[in-house]
C-alpha positions in Angstrom: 103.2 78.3 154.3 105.4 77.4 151.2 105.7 80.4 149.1 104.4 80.5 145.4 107.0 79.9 143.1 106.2 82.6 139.7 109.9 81.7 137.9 108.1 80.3 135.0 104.9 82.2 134.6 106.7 84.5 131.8 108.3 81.4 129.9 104.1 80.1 130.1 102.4 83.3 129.0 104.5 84.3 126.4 104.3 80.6 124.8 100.6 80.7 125.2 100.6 83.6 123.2 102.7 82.4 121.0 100.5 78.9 120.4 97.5 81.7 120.2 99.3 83.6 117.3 99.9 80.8 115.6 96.6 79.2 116.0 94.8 82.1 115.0 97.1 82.6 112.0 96.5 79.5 110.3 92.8 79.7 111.0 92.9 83.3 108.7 94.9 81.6 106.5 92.3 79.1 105.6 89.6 82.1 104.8 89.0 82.8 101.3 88.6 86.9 100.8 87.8 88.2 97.3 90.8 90.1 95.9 88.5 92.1 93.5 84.7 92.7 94.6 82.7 93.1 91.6 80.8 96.4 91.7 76.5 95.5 91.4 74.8 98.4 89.4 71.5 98.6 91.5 69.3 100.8 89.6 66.4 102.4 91.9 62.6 103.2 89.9 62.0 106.4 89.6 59.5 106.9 91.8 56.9 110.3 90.5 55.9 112.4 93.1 53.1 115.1 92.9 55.2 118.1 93.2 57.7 116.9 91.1 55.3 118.1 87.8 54.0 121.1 89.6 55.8 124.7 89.6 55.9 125.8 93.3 56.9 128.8 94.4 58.3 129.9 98.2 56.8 133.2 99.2 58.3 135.1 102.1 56.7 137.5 104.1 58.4 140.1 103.2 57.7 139.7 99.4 54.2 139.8 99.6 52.3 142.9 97.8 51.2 145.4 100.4 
């Protein structure tokens, strides 16, 4: 049985990362990304809530009157 001959594997995986890199490079390179995003004031409604007008008070149990 002939025996597999693995000289050139390196040479072909580092040039098929190298095609990779390049093709992935100029794929990026074709993108167009916003240098500045322009900040979007959202303003949220105020929304009223019951106990918002109401005074409330927390009691504890230990500050009730005897």
């Amino acid at each position: 049985m002939p025996q597999l001959d693995t000289s050139t594997w390196l040479t072909m995986i580092l040039s098929m990362f190298l095609a990779l890199f390049i093709i992935f490079q100029l794929k990026i390179s074709k993108h167009n990304f916003y240098h500045i995003p322009e900040l979007m004031t959202t303003k949220t409604p105020k929304q009223n809530t019951p106990w918002e007008t109401k005074w409330t008070k927390i009691y504890l149990p230990l500050s009730l009157p005897l």
